[in-house]
C-alpha positions in Angstrom: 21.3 -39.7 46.5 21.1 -42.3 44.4 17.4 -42.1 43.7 17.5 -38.5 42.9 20.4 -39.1 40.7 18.5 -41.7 39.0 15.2 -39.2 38.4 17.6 -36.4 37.1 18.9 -39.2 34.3 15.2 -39.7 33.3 14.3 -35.8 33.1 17.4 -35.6 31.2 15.8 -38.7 28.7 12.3 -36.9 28.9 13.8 -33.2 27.6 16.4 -35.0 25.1 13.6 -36.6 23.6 11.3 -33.6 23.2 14.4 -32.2 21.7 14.5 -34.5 19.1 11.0 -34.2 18.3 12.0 -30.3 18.2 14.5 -30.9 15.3 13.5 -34.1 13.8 9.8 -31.4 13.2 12.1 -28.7 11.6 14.3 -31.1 9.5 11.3 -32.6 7.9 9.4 -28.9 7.1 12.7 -28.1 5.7 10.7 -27.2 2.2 7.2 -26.1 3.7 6.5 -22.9 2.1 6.2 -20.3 5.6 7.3 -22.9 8.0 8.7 -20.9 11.3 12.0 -22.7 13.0 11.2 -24.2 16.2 13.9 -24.4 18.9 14.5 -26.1 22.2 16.1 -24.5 25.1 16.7 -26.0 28.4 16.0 -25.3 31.8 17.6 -26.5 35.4 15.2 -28.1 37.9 16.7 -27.3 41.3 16.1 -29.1 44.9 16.9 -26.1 47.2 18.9 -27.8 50.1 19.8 -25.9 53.2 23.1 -27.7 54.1 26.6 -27.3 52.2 27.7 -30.7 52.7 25.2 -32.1 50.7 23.9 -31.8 47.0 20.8 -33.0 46.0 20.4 -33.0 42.1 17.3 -32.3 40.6 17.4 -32.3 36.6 16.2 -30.7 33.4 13.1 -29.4 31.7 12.7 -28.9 28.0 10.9 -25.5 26.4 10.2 -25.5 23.0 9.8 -22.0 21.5 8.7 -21.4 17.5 10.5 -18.0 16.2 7.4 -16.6 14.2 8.4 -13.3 13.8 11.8 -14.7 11.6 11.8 -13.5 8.3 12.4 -16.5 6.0 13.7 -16.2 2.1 11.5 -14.8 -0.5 11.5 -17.0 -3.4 10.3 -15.7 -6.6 7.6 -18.0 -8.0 5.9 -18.1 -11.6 1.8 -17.5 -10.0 0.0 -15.0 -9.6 -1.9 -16.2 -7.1 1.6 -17.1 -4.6 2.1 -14.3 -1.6 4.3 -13.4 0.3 4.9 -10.6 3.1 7.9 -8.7 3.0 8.2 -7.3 6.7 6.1 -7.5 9.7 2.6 -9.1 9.3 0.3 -12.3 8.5 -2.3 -13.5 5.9 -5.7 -13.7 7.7 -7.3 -17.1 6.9 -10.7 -18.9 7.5 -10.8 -22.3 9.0 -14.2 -23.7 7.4 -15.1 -26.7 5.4 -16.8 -23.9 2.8 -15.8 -21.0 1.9 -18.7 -19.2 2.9 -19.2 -20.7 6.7 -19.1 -17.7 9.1 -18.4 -19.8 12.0 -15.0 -20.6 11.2 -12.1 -20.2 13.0 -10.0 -16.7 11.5 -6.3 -17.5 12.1 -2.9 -16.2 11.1 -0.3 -17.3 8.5 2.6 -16.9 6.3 1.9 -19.6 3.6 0.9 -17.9 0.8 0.7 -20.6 -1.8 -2.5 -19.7 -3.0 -5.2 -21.7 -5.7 -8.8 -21.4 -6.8 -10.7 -23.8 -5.8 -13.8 -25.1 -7.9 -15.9 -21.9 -6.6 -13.4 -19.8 -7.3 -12.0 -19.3 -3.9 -8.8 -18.8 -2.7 -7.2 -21.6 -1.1 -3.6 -22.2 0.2 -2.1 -25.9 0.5 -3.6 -26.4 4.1 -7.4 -25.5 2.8 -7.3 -22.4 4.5 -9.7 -19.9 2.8 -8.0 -16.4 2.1 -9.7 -13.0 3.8 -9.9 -9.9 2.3 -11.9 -6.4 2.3 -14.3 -5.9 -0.3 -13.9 -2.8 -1.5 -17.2 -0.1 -2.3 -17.8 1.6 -5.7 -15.5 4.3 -5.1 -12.5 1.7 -4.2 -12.5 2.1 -0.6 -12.2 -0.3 2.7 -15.0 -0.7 5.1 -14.7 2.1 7.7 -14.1 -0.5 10.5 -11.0 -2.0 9.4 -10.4 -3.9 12.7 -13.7 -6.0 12.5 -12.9 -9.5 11.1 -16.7 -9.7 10.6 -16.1 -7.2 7.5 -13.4 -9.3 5.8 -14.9 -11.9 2.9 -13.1 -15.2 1.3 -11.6 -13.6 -2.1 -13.5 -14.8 -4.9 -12.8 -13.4 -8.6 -15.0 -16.3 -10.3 -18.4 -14.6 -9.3 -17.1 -11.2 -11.6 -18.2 -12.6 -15.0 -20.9 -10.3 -17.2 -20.1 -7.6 -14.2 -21.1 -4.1 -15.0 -19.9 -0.9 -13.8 -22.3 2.3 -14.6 -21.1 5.4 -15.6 -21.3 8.0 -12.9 -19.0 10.7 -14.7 -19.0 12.3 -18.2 -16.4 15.0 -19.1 -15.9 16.8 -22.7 -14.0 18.8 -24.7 -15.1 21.1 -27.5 -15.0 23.9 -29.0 -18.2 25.8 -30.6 -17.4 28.0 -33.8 -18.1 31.8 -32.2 -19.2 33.3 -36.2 -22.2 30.4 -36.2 -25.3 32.1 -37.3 -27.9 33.0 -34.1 -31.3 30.2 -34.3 -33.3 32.6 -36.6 -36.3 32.4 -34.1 -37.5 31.1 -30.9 -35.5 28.1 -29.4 -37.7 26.2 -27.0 -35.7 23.0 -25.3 -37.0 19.6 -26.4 -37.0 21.0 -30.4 -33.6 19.4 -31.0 -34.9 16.0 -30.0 -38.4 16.5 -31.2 -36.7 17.4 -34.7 -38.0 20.5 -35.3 -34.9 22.1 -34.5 -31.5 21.1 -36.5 -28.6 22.2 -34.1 -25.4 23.3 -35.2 -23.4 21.0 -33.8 -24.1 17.4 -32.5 -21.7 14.2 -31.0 -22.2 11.2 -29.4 -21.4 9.9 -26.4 -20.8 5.9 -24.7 -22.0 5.6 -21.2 -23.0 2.8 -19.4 -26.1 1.2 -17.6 -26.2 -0.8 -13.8 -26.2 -4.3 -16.4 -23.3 -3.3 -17.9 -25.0 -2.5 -21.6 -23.2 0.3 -23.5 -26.1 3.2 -24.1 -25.4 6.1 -26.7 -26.1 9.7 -25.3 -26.4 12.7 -28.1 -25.0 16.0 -26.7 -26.5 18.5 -29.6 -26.3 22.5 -29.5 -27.3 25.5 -31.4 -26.6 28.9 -30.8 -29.6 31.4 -29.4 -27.6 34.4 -29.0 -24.3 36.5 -28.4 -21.7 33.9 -26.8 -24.8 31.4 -26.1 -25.8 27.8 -27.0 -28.8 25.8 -26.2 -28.2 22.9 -25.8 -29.4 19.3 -25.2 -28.9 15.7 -24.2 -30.9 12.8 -25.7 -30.7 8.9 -25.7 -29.7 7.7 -29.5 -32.0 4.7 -28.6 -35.0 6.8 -26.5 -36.7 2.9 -25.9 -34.4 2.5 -23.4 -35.7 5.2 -21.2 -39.5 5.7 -19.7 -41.1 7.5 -21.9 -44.0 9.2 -19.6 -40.7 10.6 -18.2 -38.8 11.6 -21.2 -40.1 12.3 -24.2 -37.7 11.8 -27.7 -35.1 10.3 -25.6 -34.6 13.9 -23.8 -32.7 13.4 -20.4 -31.4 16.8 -19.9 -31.3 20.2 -21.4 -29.6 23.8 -20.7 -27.7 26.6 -21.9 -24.1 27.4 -22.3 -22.5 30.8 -21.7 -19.0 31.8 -22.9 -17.0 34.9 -22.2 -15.8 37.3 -24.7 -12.2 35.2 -24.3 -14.0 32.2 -25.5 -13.8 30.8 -22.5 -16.5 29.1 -20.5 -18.6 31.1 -18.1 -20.0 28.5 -15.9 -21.3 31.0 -13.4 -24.5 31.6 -15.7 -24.7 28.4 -17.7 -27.2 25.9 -17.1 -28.4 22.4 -16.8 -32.0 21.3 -16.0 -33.2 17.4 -15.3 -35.4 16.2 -17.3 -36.5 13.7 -14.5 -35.7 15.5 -11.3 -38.0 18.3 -12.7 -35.0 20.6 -11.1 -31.9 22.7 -12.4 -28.5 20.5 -12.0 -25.6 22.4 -9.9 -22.5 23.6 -12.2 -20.2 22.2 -11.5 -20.8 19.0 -9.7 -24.1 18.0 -9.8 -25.5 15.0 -11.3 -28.0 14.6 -14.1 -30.4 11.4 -13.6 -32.7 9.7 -16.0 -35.3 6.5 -15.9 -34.7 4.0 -17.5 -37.9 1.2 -18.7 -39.0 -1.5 -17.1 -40.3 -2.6 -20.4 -39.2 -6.3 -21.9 -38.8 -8.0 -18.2 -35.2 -5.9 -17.7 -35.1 -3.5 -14.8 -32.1 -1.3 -14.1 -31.0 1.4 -11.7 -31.5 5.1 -12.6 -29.4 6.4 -14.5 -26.8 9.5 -12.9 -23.3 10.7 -14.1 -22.0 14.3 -13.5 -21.0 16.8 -15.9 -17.7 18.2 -16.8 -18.0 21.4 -19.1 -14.1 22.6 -18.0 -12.9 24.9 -15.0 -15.2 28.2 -15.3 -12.9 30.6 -16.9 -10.6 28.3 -18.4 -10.8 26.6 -22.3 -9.9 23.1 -20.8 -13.3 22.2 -21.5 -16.1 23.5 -23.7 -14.3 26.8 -25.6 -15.8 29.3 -28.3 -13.3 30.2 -30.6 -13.7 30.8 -34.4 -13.2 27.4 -35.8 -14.8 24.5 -36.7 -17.3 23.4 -33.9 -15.3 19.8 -33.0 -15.3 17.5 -30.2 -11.6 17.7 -29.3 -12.0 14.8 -26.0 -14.5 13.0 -24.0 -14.5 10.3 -21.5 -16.7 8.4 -20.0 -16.1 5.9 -16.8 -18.1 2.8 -16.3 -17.4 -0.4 -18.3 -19.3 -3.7 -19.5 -16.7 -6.4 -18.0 -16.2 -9.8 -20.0 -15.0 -13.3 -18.6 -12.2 -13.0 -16.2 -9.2 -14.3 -17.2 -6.6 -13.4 -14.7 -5.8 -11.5 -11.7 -3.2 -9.1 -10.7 -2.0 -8.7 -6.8 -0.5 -5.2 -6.2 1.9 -4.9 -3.4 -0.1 -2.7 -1.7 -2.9 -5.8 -1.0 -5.1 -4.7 -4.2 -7.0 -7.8 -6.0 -7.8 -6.9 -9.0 -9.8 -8.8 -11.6 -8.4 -8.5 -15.2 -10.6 -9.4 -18.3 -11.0 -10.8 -21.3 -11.5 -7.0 -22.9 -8.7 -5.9 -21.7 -10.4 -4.1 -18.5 -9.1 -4.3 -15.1 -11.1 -3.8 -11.6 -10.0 -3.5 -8.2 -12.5 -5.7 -6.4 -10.7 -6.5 -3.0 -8.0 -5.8 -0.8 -5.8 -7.9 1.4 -5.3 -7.3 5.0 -1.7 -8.0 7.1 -2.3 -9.0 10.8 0.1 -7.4 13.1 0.6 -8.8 16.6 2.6 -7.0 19.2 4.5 -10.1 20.2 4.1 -12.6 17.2 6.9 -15.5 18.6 3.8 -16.0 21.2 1.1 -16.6 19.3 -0.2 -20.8 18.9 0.7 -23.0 16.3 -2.1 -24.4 14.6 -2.4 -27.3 12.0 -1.3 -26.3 8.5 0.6 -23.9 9.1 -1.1 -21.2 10.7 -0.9 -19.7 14.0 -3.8 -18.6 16.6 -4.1 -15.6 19.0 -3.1 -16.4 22.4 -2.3 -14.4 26.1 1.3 -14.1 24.9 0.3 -13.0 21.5 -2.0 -9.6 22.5 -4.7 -8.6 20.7 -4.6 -8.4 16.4 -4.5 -5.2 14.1 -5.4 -5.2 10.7 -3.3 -3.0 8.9 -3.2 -1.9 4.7 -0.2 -3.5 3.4 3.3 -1.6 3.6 1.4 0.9 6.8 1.2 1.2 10.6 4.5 -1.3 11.0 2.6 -3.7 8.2 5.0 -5.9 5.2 4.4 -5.2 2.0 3.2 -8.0 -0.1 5.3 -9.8 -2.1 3.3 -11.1 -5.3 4.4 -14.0 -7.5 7.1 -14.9 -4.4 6.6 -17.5 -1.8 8.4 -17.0 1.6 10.7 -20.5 2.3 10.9 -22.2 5.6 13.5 -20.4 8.1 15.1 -24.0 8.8 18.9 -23.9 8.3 19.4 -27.5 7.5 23.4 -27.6 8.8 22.4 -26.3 12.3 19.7 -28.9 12.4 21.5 -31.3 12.3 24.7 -30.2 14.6 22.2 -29.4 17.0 20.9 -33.1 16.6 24.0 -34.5 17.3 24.5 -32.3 20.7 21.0 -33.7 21.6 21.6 -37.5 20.9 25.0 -36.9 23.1 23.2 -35.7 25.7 20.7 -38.1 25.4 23.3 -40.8 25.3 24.5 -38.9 28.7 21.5 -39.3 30.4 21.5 -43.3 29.9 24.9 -43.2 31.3 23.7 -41.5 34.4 20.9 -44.3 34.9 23.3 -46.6 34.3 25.2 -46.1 36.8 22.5 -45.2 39.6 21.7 -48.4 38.9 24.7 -49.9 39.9 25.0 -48.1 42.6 21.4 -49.2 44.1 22.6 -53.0 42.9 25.6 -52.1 45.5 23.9 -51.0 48.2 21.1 -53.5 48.5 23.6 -56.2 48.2 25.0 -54.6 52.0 
């Protein structure tokens, strides 16, 4: 009896001392940013005996088990760059010495004190690289969002010079119904050529793949009862091929109009210079080619157009007053340096710039786990899938049972300091306990070999 009393005092030292390990961990990551309380619970090791007039004793065993899934305090902080998740979820990090090594390790974490490093990637305090979706030209995700192979390290650095080009043109105008019908025969390509002055005539911004600002001249003149002709040139026709279009022309066409002045879209017209073919109202895109002269190659040019709603005077309109363009607008964009970057709570990156532009060039994933408190604790602060854990979904921020993201706000450690340390002084009693108990199986051995 003594024996077994004697190993029960030294399971009893073993688990005491793991539990100090437990608290003295969560004491001293009292102030980590993310840090998940740890806890230690206790378990009875039993010696089934079959007779009632004996009791054989047979311990304790420690457990240790991190609470993951505790929401700690969100403390607001003065960068852009710090994250945190409000609700359910986990920053998806790479483990790699660079950035841009594929065969690191993704894991999972709640420490979102991001920097930018010297590449301009984002780092948090461990050296864990930050994941994110790029996103396409119109904004959106890749179509397999669960595929960690589609996620790449955010990186806002590589944006500078970055152009956008224009794929939509809408105007507004109106064209004076009492202009005078083209005293002749209109033939398109005699605006540009010069041999035709039209009757009314404004310029328009759009953009190339590089990011250069290009002029385009929308010109019309009227050819008969509640008709323009009308045309599209390049101010600058260098810029364009020239076997391909001649004066700068890109596109050319006629407008129709009711006898309400508004637009009749259903008979008007727009035909490609370079496609050779007519352009579908409305919708359809108008594409030029741009030279390769002066070592500079760029994409072909293509932007829809928007002439209005067919019927409707929200767009081009023939009333009797002044021919004036009352709107247009443009997208695309010639980017400058980046100097900051925003973080929506929705997971958006976006890249603001010295111009005053902003981009959306990324968005952040949240990791969900059906049971989070059993996923692997990892060094710096990150955790890693495990059996307990299940399988990982990446979710859009604030959806499917994701957090929101909580920019310029840094989630605290979940460490209540006060029940640290009353729970340290129940485990150094214990421990103290335990001695006692080998202390006196000792005597009692002493005594009995002494018979």
């Amino acid at each position: 009896m003594a024996f077994t009393a004697l190993a029960a005092g030294v399971s009893g030292l073993q688990a005491f001392t793991e539990g100090v390990g437990v608290i003295a961990d969560n004491i001293t990551n009292v102030n980590t940013i993310g840090y998940k309380e740890t806890r230690s619970r206790f378990s009875t090791l039993v010696t089934e005996n079959s007779s009632l007039s004996t009791y054989s004793p047979g311990g304790v065993r420690a457990f240790s088990q991190t609470l993951v899934s505790k929401q700690g305090l969100l403390q607001p902080s003065g960068s852009a760059t710090d994250l945190s998740v409000d609700g359910a979820g986990f920053f998806v990090v790479r483990n790699a010495d660079q950035a841009e090594d594929q065969s690191g390790e993704f894991l999972y974490t709640r420490a979102g004190a991001f920097t930018q490093d010297s590449e301009g990637f984002f780092q948090n305090t461990a050296g864990l690289y930050l994941m994110g979706w790029p996103l396409d030209n119109t904004g959106a995700i890749p179509s397999n969002q669960n595929d960690p192979s589609e996620l790449v390290p955010i990186n806002i650095g590589s944006l500078n010079g970055l152009g956008d080009a224009t794929s939509e043109v809408s105007l507004r105008a109106n064209l004076q119904a009492s202009t005078s019908v083209f005293a002749g025969t209109y033939t398109p390509g005699e605006i540009a050529d010069g041999t035709v002055t039209p009757d009314f005539e404004t310029n328009l911004q759009i953009f190339d793949s590089l990011g250069r600002s290009q002029t385009v001249v929308f010109s019309a003149v009227k050819t008969g009862v509640n008709e323009w002709g009308y045309e599209l040139t390049f101010d600058d026709a260098s810029f364009l091929d020239s076997g391909t279009h001649t004066d700068g022309l890109i596109g050319s066409g006629d407008l129709n109009f009711n006898p309400d002045g508004s637009i009749d879209l259903s008979t008007s017209t727009l035909n490609d210079v370079f496609a050779g073919a007519a352009v579908t109202l409305p919708g359809g895109s108008l594409t030029f080619d741009y030279t390769t002269t002066g070592g500079v190659e760029v994409s072909d040019g293509s932007f829809s157009l928007d002439f209005g709603t067919d019927g409707a005077t929200n767009g081009f309109s023939q009333f009797d007053s002044i021919s004036t363009l009352i709107s247009s607008s443009a997208d695309g964009a010639s980017f400058d340096n980046v100097n900051g970057v925003s973080i929506g709570e929705d997971g958006f990156v976006t890249a603001l710039f010295d111009n005053g532009l902003a981009l959306d060039v990324f968005r952040l994933p949240v990791a969900i786990f059906q049971n989070p408190d059993g996923l692997t604790r990892r060094q710096g602060n990150s955790f890693g899938i495990s059996d307990f854990s299940g399988t990982f979904a990446l979710q859009r921020a604030g959806e499917g049972g994701a957090g929101k993201l909580a920019p310029n706000s840094l989630e605290q450690s979940t460490v209540d300091l006060a029940n640290e340390f009353s729970e340290l002084i129940k485990v150094q009693r214990a421990f103290s306990a335990s001695t006692r108990i080998i202390t006196t199986s000792d005597e009692i051995l002493e005594e009995l070999t002494r018979l």
